[in-house]
C-alpha positions, 0 to 999 in steps of 0.5 A: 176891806181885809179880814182884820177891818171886817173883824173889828167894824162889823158887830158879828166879827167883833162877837166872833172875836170875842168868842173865840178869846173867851174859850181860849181864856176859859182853856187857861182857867182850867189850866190855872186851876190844875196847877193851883190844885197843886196846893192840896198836894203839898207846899213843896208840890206847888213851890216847884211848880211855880219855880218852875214857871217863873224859870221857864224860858217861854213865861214871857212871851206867854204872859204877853199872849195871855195878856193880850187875850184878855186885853182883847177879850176885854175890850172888844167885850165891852164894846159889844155890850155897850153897842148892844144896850145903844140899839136896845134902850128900852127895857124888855117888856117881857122877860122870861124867869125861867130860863133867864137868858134875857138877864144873863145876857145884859149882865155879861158886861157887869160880871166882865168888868167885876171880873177884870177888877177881881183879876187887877187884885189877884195878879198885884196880890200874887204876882207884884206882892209876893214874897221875893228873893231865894227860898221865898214860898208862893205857898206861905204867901197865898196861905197868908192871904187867904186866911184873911176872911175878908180876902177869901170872901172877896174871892169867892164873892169874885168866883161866884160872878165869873160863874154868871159870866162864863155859863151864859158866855161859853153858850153864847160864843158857840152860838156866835161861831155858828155852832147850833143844832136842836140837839146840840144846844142844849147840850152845850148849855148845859156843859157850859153851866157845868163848867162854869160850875167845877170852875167856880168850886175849885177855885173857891175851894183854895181859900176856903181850904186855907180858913179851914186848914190847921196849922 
């Protein structure tokens, strides 16, 4: 058996896989953010950059691998949670509330899949709805949409459950990758939660900018 069927018919590969998915995309989350922080610079700030993505000659084959990350992560994600609640139907006796992993862990499929219906909106809001044609301003556009309340409340609302997703899942993909030590855990816990946290704040930042912002 070669490394591609260990990966995807055994459990452990299967995790692996979508651990090593999950910090990519979580790498792409930090980089969207940066660009979208562009928005509080100017309209001109964010125009170019997004000018200048359309116009870059490796968009596509870079819209195809990212694509393809979260497809994977996606699928293989799912697959894993389904196959985990198969060998777990019972419920847990006990449970702990005060660190809440047992919780966390079994939402991971229900905040993944918010998430990709939350990601099936922005990408047709943004990308297959937006304005067109020479001169046309990706600004304006977002601005329009997020002054809608309903919109920007259905974005942050989508945020606050990629927090729940991401805090739990940044953790739990080091643990999967063998990365684990008394002293070490903890800290990356934490730093999971901290960027699940900034994550979620700066980008539920955008809309509740353009609510708030005159003119």
């Amino acid at each position: 058996m070669n490394t591609c069927d260990r990966l995807k018919n055994s459990s452990i590969g299967k995790k692996q896989v979508v651990a090593l998915t999950g910090l990519a995309l979580v790498g792409f989350l930090v980089s969207h953010l940066a660009g979208n922080f562009l928005m509080f610079k100017s309209a001109e700030a964010f125009d170019t950059y997004a000018e200048f993505l359309e116009h870059h000659p490796l968009i596509i084959p870079a819209e195809i691998g990212l694509a393809a990350f979260f497809l994977v992560h996606i699928v293989v994600g799912l697959k894993v949670f389904v196959e985990n609640r198969r060998a777990r139907p019972t419920r847990y006796e006990v449970e702990s509330s005060t660190s809440g992993q047992p919780y966390a862990a079994r939402w991971m499929g229900y905040t993944g899949s918010l998430t990709l219906i939350f990601l099936i909106v922005h990408i047709t809001t943004f990308k297959f709805l937006g304005p067109e044609g020479e001169g046309a301003s990706l600004f304006s556009w977002v601005m329009f949409c997020f002054r809608n309340p309903l919109y920007s409340l259905g974005y942050v609302g989508a945020m606050v459950f990629l927090a729940i997703h991401l805090a739990h899942g940044i953790k739990s993909a080091f643990q999967t990758l063998g990365v684990s030590h008394p002293q070490l855990t903890p800290l990356i816990e934490k730093g999971g939660v901290v960027i699940a946290l900034a994550l979620t704040a700066g980008f539920a930042s955008l809309p509740i900018w353009a609510l708030t912002r005159g003119g």
